[in-house]
Every structure is written in C-alpha cells, then in structure tokens.
C-alpha positions, 0 to 999 in steps of 0.5 A: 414306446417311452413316456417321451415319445408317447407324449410327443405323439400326443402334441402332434396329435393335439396340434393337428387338433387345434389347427383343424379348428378355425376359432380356436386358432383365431381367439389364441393366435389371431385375437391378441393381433387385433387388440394391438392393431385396434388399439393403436390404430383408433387411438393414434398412440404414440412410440412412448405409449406403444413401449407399455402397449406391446409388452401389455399385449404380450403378457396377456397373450401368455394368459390368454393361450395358457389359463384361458386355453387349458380351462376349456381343454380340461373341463371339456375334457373331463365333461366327456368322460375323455380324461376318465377314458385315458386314465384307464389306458395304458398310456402315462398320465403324465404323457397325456398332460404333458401333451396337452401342456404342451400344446398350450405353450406353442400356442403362447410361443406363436402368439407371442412372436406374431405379437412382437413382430408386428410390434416391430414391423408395423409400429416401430417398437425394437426387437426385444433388448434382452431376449434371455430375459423375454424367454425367461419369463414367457416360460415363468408366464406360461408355466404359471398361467397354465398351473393356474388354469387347470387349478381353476378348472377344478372349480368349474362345475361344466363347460357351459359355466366355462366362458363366465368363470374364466371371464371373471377372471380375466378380464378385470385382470387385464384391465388393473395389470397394465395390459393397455395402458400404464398403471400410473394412473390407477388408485394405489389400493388397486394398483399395489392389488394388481402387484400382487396378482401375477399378470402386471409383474409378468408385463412388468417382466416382458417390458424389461425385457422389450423395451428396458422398462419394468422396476424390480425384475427380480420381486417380479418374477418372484411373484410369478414364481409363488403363483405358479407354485401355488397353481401347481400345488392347488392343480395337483391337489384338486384335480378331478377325473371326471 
C-alpha cells in the first residue's frame, strides 16, 4: 500500500476516533457556536459589530481545531508511548502525521462552515464575498496554527501540563487579536503587538474575505506566512518521539 493511501486510512481511522468521542467534538465543533450565539445574544450586538464578530469567531475557530486540537493529540500521543510504537512500524511517519494533520483540518473546515452558516442564517451576515480568498487563508491559518501546535507541543513536559500551557496561549491571544470586538480600541503597544502575532492578521484576512473589511491583505498574510514557516521549522527541529 502507498504512503497515500496508508495516510487516507489513518484519517479515516482518526475520524472515527474523534466522533466517537463526545467532548472532543463538542470543544472543537460545537464550542465556537455558542460564543457566537452568546455573544451576540447577551449583548444585542448590531449588524456593524457582527461584520467584526464572525470573522473573529471564525479565526479563532482555525486556532482552536488546529493549535489547540494537535497539542493534546501530540503529547498525549508521545506520553503513551503511541508516536515511539509507530516509529518502529513499517508504516511512513509522514503518513501517521499526515493522517493526524489532516484530521485537524477537517475539524477546522466543519467549524468553520457551522460558523459562517449560522452567521448567515440566523444573523444576517452575508456569505462570504470573495470566497477564493476566505479558502486561501483558512488554509494559510490552519497550516500555520497546526505548525505552531505540534512545535509548542514540544515544550510541554506531560498532558496534565497540557490544558495550562495551551491556555497561556490562548486565551490572551483571542482577546488582544480582535476575536470579539474591534481592536480600535486597544492601547497602540498592544495592538501594534497583537499585529505581530498571527491570529489578528488571519481575522484581519477572513474579514476581507467575509465581509470586505480588513487593510493590507497582503502584510497579513505575509504575516502568517512567516509564523507558519517558523512553526514548521521549530516543529521539525524539535520534535521529540517520546
């Protein structure tokens, strides 16, 4: 059997994984749907601050199914001992992970369309105005954020560390990258900081996409670009097998 078709039988199998498992698939899938409900329902936004709040959700959606998902795969993974199992297997590495990747990226493709259809069935928000664009950077987004999950996976010393190092991360970051909220109103250090990281360039990127709004599209997908190669190369370099 070829390297391709070994790591199509690993998605598969990783799918049936992750259905079969209830919260899982409500953290990833369902999680971003009540922040959206919530959000716009506790707080009467208007159609103005809904145009920034979907494309916020939606980038944190990316994150969410790709960094936050493979860090918990990968360290639970090599904890067990699995990663240092199918090292010594005569299946390719590459189709493992390629399987493992690529389940993270359905997760963030099915996240992503609940987030835009509820957007648009329920509050109003048009479909997305240039979808070429919309796919270009989900796919920059989760290829960045996946990159950058399994490197920071390196650094996490055991799953029960898991949940606070990934917080660490994540949740500041979605509250400085416009997820919720514009970031006009943020002091400029830390807006010209959240610039830098790559979260609020993808928002900035989706929002274009969306609903025409965003600035330079080109410095933010620049941006991504640079983490994602960054996360590659620190995913590489410091992967550890057990």
């Amino acid at each position: 059997m070829s390297a391709a078709a070994l790591a199509w039988q690993q998605l598969r199998f990783e799918r049936k994984q992750f259905w079969r498992n209830p919260s899982a698939a409500f953290f990833t899938v369902i999680l971003p749907l009540l922040f959206l409900v919530l959000i716009a329902t506790a707080f009467s936004v208007n159609d103005e601050a809904l145009r920034v709040l979907v494309p916020g959700i939606a980038g944190m959606t990316v994150m969410a199914s790709t960094f936050n998902g493979l860090i918990h795969a990968v360290v639970f993974l090599r904890e067990e001992g699995i990663l240092k199992r199918v090292r010594g297997t005569p299946m390719p590495i590459a189709s493992y992970l390629g399987g493992v990747l690529g389940s993270a990226v359905v997760n963030a493709a099915i996240a992503l369309a609940l987030v835009l259809a509820v957007g648009n069935l329920v509050y109003g928000v048009e479909w997305p105005q240039d979808p070429f664009l919309l796919a270009a950077f989900a796919l920059l987004g989760v290829t960045c954020f996946g990159a950058l999950g399994v490197a920071f996976a390196n650094a996490i010393p055991n799953s029960e560390a898991a949940p606070a190092y990934q917080n660490a991360v994540f949740l500041p970051l979605i509250f400085i990258s416009g997820v919720f909220y514009g970031t006009d109103s943020l002091p400029r250090a830390l807006e010209v900081f959240a610039q830098a990281l790559p979260l609020k360039p993808l928002v900035d990127g989706l929002s274009a996409a969306i609903v025409n709004g965003g600035a330079d599209i080109a410095a933010d997908a620049a941006i991504v670009a640079a983490w994602a190669v960054a996360g590659l190369f620190l995913a590489v370099r410091f992967f550890r097998w057990e």
